[in-house]
C-alpha angles and dihedrals in degrees: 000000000000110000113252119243141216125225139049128312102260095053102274124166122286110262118250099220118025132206114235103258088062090047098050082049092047093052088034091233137115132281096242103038076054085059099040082056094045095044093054075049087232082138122049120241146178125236114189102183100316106338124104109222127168122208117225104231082055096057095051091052088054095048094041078055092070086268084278107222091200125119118251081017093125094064085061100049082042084060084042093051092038083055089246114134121268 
């Protein structure tokens, strides 16, 4: 399977914050497997005002985590990738 890539389709840069839709494509999950996630607050997330938005540097922490399951996991992968201890 061809890995699937961010940005636009002339080769623009990768967005810093994605929408939900692009995040659920990136992990190659759905939407709302990607809420119920964001909701027990296992995978960081962004809020400006409502929206809902996930930084990518984020998401690939969480997925070098081992892509954690667990809830309140995503305060732990923010101190990782903060460079605090686990």
């Amino acid at each position: 399977m061809k890995p699937r890539r961010i940005g636009d389709a002339h080769g623009g840069p990768t967005p810093l914050l994605l929408r939900s839709t692009a995040t659920a494509r990136l992990l190659e999950i759905s939407t709302r497997r990607l809420w119920e996630l964001t909701q027990i607050e296992a995978i960081p997330v962004e809020h400006i005002g409502r929206s809902v938005r996930y930084r990518m540097d984020l998401v690939s922490a969480w997925v070098a985590a081992g892509c954690p399951t667990t809830p309140g996991a995503a305060a732990t992968i923010r101190r990782q990738a903060k460079g605090g201890a686990a």
